[in-house]
N, C-alpha and C positions, 0 to 999 in steps of 0.2 A: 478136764474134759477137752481140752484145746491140743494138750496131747496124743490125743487120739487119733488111728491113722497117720501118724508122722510121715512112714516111709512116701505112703502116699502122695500126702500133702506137699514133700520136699521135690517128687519128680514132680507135684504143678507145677509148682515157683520155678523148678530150672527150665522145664520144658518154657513155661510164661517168659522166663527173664529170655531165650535166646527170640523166640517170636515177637517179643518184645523191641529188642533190638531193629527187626525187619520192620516193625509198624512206628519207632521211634523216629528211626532214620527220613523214613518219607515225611513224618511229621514235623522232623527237625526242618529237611528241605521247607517245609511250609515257612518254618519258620524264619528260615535265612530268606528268603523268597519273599516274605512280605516285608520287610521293609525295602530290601532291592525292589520291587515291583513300587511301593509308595514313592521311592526316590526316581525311579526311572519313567516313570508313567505322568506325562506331563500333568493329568486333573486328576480330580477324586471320581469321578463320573468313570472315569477307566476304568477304573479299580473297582466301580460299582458294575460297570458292564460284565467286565470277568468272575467277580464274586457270585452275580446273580445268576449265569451261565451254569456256572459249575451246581447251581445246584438242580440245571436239568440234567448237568451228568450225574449225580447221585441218584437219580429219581432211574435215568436209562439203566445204570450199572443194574439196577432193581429187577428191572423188567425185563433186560434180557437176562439175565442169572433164575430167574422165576424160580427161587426156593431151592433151585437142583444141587446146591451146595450141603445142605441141610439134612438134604433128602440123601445124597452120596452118602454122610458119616451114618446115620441112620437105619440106610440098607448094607450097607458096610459090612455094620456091625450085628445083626440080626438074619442075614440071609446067609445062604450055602453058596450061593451061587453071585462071587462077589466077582469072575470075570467079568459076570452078564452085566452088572449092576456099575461099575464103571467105565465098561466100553458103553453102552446104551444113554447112561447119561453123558461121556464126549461124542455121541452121535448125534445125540439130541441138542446139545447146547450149541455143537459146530452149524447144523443146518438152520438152526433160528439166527444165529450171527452170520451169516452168509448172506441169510433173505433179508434181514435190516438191512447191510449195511449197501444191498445191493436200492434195494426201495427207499433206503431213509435220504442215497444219496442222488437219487433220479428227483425226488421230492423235495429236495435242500431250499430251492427258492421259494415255493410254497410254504415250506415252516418257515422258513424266516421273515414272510409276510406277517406270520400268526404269531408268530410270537416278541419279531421287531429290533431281531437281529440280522446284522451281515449273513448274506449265505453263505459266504465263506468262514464264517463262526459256525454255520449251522452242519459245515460240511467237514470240518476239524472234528465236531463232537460225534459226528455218526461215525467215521473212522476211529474216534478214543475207544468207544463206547464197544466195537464188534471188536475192537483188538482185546478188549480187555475182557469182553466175556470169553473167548476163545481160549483164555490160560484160567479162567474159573476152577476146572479141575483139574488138571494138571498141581494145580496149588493147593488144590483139596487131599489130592490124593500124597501129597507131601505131609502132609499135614498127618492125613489117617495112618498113613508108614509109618508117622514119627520121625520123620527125617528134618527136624527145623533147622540143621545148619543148610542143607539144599534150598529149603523153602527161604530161608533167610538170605542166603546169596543171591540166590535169582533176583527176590525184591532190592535186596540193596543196591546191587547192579544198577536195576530200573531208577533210583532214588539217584544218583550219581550219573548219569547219560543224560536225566533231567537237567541236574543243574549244571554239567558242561555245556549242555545246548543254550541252555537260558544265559550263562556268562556266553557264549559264543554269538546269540544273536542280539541280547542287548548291550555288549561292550566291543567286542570284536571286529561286526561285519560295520558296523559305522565308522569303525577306525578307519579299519582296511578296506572300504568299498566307498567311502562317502554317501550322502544323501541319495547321490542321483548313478548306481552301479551300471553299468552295461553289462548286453549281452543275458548267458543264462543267469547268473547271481542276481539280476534284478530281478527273478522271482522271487527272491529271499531278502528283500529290503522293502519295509514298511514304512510309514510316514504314522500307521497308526500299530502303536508298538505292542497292543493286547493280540494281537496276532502270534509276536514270537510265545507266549504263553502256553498255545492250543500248540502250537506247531511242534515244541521240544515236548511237548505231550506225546502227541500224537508218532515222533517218531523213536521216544524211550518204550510206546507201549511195543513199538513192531520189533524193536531186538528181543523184548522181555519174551513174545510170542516164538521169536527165533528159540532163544535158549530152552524153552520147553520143551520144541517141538520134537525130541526125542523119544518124549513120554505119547507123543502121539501115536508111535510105533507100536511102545511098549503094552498100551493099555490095546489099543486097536478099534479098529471102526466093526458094531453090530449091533443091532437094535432088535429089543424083544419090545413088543407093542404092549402084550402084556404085561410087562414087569415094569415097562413109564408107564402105563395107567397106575398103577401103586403107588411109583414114585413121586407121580405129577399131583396123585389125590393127597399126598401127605405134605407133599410139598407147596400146592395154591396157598392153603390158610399161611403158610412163611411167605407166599408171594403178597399177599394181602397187607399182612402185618410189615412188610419191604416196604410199600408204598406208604404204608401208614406213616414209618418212622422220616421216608424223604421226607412227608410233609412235614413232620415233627421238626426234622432238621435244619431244613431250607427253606420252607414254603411262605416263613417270615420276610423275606429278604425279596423275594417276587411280589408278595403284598404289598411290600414298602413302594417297591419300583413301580407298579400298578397302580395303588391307591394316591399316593402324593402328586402334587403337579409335577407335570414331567419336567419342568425347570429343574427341578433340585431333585426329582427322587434318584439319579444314578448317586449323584452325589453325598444324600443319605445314605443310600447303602453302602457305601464305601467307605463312610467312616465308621456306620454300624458295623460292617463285616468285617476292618480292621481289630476294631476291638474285642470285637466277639472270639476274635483269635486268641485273645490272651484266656480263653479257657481252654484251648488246647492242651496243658499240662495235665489237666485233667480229662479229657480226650485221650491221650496219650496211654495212659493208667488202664482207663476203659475199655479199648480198644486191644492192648496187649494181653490182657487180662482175656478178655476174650472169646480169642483167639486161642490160647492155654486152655482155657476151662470148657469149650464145645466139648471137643473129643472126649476130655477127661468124663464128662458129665453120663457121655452116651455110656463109657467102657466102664464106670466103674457102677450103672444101673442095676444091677442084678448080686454088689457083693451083701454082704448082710449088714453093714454100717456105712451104707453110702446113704444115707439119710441126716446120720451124726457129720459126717466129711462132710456133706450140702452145706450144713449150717457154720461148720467152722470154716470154710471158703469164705461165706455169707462178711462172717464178723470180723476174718481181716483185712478181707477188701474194704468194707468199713471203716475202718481203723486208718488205714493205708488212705483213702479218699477224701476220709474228713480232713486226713492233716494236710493232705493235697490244696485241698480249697480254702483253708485256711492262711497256710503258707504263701500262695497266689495273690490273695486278696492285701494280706497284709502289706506284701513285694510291691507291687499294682504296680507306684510309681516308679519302680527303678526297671522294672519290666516292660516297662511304656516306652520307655526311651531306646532299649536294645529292639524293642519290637517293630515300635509305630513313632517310627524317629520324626515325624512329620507334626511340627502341633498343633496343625491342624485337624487331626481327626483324633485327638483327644476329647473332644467336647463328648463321645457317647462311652466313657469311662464308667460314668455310672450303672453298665449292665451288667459289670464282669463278676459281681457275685451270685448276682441270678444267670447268668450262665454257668458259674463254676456248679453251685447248687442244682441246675437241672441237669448238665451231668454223672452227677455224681446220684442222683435218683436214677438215672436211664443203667447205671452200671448196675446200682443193687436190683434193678428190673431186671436185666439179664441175668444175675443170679439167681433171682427167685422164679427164672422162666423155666428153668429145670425141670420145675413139678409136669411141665403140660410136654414137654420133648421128651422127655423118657416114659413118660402114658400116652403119646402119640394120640394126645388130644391137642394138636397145636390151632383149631380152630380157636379156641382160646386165646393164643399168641396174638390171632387176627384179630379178634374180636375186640381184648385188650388196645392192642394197637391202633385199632378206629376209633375207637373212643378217645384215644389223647388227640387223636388225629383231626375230631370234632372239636375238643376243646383248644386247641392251634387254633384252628381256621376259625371258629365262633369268635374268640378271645381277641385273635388279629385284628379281626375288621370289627369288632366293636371298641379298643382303646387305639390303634393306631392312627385313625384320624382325630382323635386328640391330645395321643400320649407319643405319637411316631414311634420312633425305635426303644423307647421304652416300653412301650405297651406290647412291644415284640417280644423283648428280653423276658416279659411277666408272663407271655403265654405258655413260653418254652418252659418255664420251672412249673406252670401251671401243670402242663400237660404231662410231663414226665413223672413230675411226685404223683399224680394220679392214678399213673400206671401202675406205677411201682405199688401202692395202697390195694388197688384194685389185684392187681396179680397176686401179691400176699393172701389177699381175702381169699378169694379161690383156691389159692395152692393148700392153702390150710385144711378147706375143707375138702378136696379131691388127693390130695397126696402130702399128708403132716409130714414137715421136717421143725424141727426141734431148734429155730432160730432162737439164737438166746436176746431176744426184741429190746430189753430192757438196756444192757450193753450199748446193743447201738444206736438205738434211740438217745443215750447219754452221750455216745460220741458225737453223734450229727446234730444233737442240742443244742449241746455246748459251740459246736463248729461256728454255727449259726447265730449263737449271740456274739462271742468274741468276733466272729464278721462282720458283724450289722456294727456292732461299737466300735469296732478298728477305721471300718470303711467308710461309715455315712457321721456318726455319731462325732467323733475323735477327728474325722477330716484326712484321714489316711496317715499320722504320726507314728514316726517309724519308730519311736521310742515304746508307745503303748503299744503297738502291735507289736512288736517283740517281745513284747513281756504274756503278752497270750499265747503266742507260740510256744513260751517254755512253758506254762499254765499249761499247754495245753501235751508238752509232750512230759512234763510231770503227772499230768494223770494216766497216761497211757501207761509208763512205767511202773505205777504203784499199783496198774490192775492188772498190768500183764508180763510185771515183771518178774515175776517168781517162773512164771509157765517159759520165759524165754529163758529165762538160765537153766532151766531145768532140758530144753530143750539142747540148748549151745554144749551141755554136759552128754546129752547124747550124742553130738555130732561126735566129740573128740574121743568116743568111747567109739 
């Protein structure tokens, strides 16, 4: 059965492996970046400032993108009239980015009253935020072409302009300008260093902007009213389900810094958002994956065994995820040290499995969100999405003033495996695909005891955890091993 659809299957994975690349790479920068950022940043409260920041750029990127991303592949694929349908959504997406960025930055000292940041943070992020809704489709429409080595250069580009700037303003300008610069450079010399952070942000999004701005010719400026009312009605319930997931995502990290005394809460989140980091491997996975799987999911809706393909998607990514989280959890401590060299913000080590495991719930969520996008019942999506979104925010503020950033880590796998439960339960009964449940259910089982025993039980010993790993990559082999050589026999044929 896993055979099935091969040819298929093989352009995901190559299309997935290069978009992969493009979503790696930024995430690698993360990676190289946080511990530069832990080294270079004299407190933990820095690093709490910036981490908590960033997640009201997740929450913006949301709100200005409002669904029209979704909505592009969607009408794309289903309309006659795809000029209309991607000039109208870069008209629409350009004049909403235009009027933020011109309002969000007249109003900068005001939000930063409300929310208790610099205005000059508040004025970095209104600038992130319209440059990067501005290439929304541009990137979309990379995507819908098929063209991922384009879509993947632009981004790597942006991933590399970042971290020249971040080496340039935090090792560079201190060398060669000293503390105290004259003249114009002393607008580029801070005393408080989370500046350079927004800044080589803010100026890798406006090249990334430049290199696009070709496709703004090519697609062109024209708005049909009625054809975004269509796009904007299919597209809200994605904007809803957006907000839902920033909560999902980040809204932990704004609780902590809220709810705790303001003494220590920058400094909780910064050794909570440090470690939280080592689930990015699994992030990484999720996120490339995708990216790969949107398109494929719309275009191959209508063949007569994209129901069977859904489910076999379903159960490698599985496969693929559980060993993910596994492999992560067992490493923890040699990954600690490449990551979060500081041992000081070791102390909130103990969430990285309940982060590994909430992401790896939010990935098979977006696998099984298939059923309501291709029945363009994505209220669903929304609806879905609120609900993890209640169970965040309820779960936050009921164990975080006792449990702090534990009771954070527990909401996030809370809310995610929830979804995941709940989207299944729906898709089953609105649109049956043929998950083989059993399968995976044994791989994320299994994942989850050999994690709990490696990580809390065992004390993280690198001896026992490797012998689960191979436990655990000897079952894979002996259930899927026949369908892989059988496949490997088709490549060479």
């Amino acid at each position: 059965m896993l055979l099935q659809n091969l040819s298929a299957l093989q352009k995901l994975f190559k299309t997935t492996f290069i978009y992969g690349l493009a979503t790696v790479l930024p995430r690698i920068l993360g990676l190289i970046l946080t511990p530069f950022y832990i080294h270079e940043l004299p407190a933990k409260a820095d690093y709490g400032v910036y981490s908590s920041l960033m997640v009201y750029l997740i929450l913006g990127n949301v709100l200005l993108s409002y669904g029209m991303e979704t909505a592009f592949f969607r009408f794309m694929n289903k309309s006659e009239r795809k000029a209309e349908v991607q000039s109208t959504a870069l008209t629409a997406l350009s004049i909403s980015s235009v009027l933020f960025l011109v309002i969000g930055f007249l109003l900068r000292n005001t939000i930063a009253v409300w929310l208790d940041y610099q205005p000059t943070f508040i004025g970095y992020a209104v600038g992130i935020l319209s440059l990067d809704a501005l290439v929304v489709i541009p990137f979309a429409w990379f995507r819908n072409q098929e063209m991922p080595i384009k879509y993947s250069f632009v981004k790597i580009s942006n991933v590399l302009i970042n971290l020249l700037l971040n080496i340039l303003f935090f090792v560079g300008f201190p060398r060669f300008f000293g503390d105290q610069p004259q003249g114009f450079m002393a607008n580029f010399v801070f005393a408080d260093k989370v500046h350079y952070i927004f800044l080589a942000n803010l100026m890798a999004s406006g090249v990334t902007l430049l290199m696009v701005l070709p496709l703004y010719k090519r697609i062109g400026f024209s708005f049909d009213k009625v054809l975004f009312k269509k796009m904007f009605a299919y597209a809200f319930p994605v904007l809803i389900a957006g907000i839902a997931y920033s909560i999902n995502e980040g809204f932990d990290k704004l609780i902590l810094r809220y709810m705790l005394p303001k003494s220590i809460a920058d400094d909780v989140v910064g050794i909570y958002a440090a470690c939280y980091k080592l689930g990015v491997f699994m992030t990484l996975f999720v996120t490339a994956f995708k990216l790969g799987v949107e398109p494929f999911f719309f275009s191959h809706a209508n063949k007569k065994d994209a129901k069977q393909t859904y489910a076999n998607i379903t159960l490698y990514f599985s496969i693929f995820g559980s060993f993910i989280v596994l492999f992560v959890v067992v490493y923890a401590d040699i990954l600690k040290r490449i990551l979060i060299p500081e041992q000081a913000y070791w102390e909130a080590l103990w969430v990285v499995p309940f982060i590994l495991m909430a992401n790896l719930c939010l990935g098979i969520y977006h696998n099984l969100s298939v059923w309501y996008k291709v029945t363009d019942k994505t209220w669903y999506g929304a609806a879905i999405s609120l609900v993890g979104a209640v169970i965040t925010l309820s779960l936050n503020f009921i164990l975080i003033p006792t449990m702090s950033y534990k009771g954070a880590a527990i909401a996030t796998l809370a809310a995610y495996s929830g979804m995941m439960f709940i989207s299944y339960y729906f898709g089953q009964k609105n649109y049956k695909i043929p998950y083989n449940v059993k399968k995976i259910g044994l791989y994320m089982g299994t994942c989850v005891v050999y994690a709990i025993l490696s990580f809390y039980v065992f004390n993280r010993n690198l001896y026992v955890g490797t012998l689960f790993v191979f436990l655990f990559l000897l079952m894979i082999y002996s259930l899927e091993g026949k369908a892989l050589k059988k496949t490997l026999k088709k490549n060479d044929n």
